[in-house]
N, C-alpha and C positions, 0 to 999 in steps of 0.2 A: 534722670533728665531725658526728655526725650527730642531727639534729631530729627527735622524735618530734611530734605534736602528736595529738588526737583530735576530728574534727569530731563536729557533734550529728547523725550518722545513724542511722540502725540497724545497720551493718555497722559504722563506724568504723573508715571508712580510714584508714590510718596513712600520710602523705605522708612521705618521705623526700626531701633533699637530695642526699645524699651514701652513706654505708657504712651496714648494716644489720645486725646481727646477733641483738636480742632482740628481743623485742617482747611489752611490757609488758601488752597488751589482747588477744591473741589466745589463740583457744579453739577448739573442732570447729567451733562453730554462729560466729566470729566471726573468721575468719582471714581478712584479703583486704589485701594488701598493694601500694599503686603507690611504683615506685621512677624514677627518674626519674635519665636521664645528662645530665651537668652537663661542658661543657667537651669538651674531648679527655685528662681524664681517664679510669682507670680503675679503677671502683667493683668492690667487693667486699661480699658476703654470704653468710650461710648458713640453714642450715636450723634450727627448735628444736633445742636442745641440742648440734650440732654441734662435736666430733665423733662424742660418744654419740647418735644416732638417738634419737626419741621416739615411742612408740606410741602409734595411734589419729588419728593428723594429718591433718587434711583442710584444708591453704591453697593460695589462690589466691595469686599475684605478676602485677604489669600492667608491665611494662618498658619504658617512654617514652625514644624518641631526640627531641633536639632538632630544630627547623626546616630541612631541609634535608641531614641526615646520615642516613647507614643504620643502624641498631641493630645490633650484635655481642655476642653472648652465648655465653660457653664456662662449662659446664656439669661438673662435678665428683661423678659421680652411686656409692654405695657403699650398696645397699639389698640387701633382699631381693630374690632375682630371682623367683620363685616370690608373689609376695603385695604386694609396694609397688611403686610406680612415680611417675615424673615424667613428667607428659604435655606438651609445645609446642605451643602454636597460634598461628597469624598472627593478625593484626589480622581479617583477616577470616572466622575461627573454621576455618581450612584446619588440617590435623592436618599437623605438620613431623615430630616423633616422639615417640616414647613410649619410655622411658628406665626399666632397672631392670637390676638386679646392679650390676658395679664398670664403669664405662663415663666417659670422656671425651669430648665432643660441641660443636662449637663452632656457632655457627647466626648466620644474617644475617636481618634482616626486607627481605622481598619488595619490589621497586620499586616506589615511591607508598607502600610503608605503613610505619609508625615507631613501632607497636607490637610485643611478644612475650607473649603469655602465658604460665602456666605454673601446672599443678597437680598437687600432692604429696601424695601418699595413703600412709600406711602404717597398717598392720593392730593388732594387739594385741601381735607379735612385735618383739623386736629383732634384727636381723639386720645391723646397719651402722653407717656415722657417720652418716648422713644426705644431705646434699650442700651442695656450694660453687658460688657463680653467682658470674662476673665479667662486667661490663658495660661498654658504651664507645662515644662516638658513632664511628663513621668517617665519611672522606670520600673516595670513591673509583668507582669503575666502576659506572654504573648506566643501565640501560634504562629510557627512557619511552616508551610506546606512545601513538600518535596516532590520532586519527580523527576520520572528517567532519564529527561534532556533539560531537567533547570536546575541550577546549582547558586540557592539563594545564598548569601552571606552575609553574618550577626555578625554586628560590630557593636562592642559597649558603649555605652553615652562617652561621650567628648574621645575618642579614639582617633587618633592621630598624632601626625608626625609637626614638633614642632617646628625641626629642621632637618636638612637631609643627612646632620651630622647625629642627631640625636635618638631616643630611644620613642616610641610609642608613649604617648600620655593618656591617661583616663581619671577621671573625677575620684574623690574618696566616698567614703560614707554609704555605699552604694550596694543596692540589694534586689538583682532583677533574677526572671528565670525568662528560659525560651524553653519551648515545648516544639518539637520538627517531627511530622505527621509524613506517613506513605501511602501511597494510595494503595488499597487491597490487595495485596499479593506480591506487592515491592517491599521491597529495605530503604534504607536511609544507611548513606555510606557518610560518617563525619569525619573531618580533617581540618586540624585546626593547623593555619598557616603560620599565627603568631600567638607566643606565649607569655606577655611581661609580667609579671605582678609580685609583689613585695614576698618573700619565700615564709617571713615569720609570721601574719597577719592575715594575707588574702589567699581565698582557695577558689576553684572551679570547681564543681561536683558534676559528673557526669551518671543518669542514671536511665536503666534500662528499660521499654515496658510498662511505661508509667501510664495507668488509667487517665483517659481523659475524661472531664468530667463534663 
């Protein structure tokens, strides 16, 4: 089911839960949409009016992975090639690509970052459906880079405290690695601050020297 709500800003972001596909408050001067991946589901949306394309659209989308998961976005793009486009940008405003005609495109967000953005422009013309976005946390192969004065910190999916009385909670079924890189002539010092995990069932493997590939 998914939750519209309208806070009191002047953009009026439309937070979403879950699945997305109209959006009741948006306009040229008022499209900004954050979507947000829930679980190890995966979320689905589209663009106005899809599959019929809408002209003159200018929105923003802000696509949040959860705590500890990489964001995966596959893209469904059917515009004008000539005049519309969908533009990707990392969290930290890097251009991933820029997207138009009939194109399919799946995108991961960058190690350390857990956001995707994502902006939709078309013209006066129709030329298309528009496009479809699917979303979804993973948990899998990811590079941390170290160094002398940054002391990054891996946390597993869903890691947190449910209460201030209680123990650390993290997901079942789960099967990630990290890989933590130094720069030429440095170490990598780890220390791991907290240890929960079931003693019969779940292990950490810690291993040295691992070729990267």
């Amino acid at each position: 089911m998914t939750t519209f709500t309208e806070p009191n800003t002047p953009l009026r972001r439309i937070l979403m839960d879950c699945n997305a596909k109209v959006f009741p408050w948006a306009s040229a001067e008022e499209c900004w949409h954050v979507l947000k991946a829930n679980g190890t589901q995966t979320h689905v949306m589209t663009s106005q009016g899809y599959p019929k394309q809408l002209h003159d659209v200018d929105c923003s989308y802000e696509f949040q992975a959860q705590l500890g998961f990489t964001l995966e976005i596959t893209v469904e793009v059917d515009i004008e090639e000539c005049c519309d486009f969908l533009e990707v940008t990392s969290e930290n405003d890097k251009l991933i690509a820029k997207l138009s005609g009939n194109v399919k495109r799946t995108f991961r967000s960058y190690p350390g970052e857990s956001f995707i953005y994502m902006e939709y422009h078309t013209d006066e013309n129709i030329g298309g459906k528009g496009f479809r976005a699917s979303w979804r946390n993973v948990c899998d192969y990811k590079r941390v880079a170290s160094a002398r004065h940054y002391s990054p910190k891996l946390y597993p999916p869903f890691y947190g405290y449910a209460s201030q009385d209680t123990l650390p909670t993290f997901d079942k079924e789960l099967d990630c690695t990290w890989v933590v890189t130094a720069p030429p002539g440095e170490q990598v010092l780890l220390v791991f601050e907290d240890i929960y995990m079931n003693t019969c069932c779940d292990k950490l493997t810690v291993r040295m020297d691992v070729a990267l590939s």
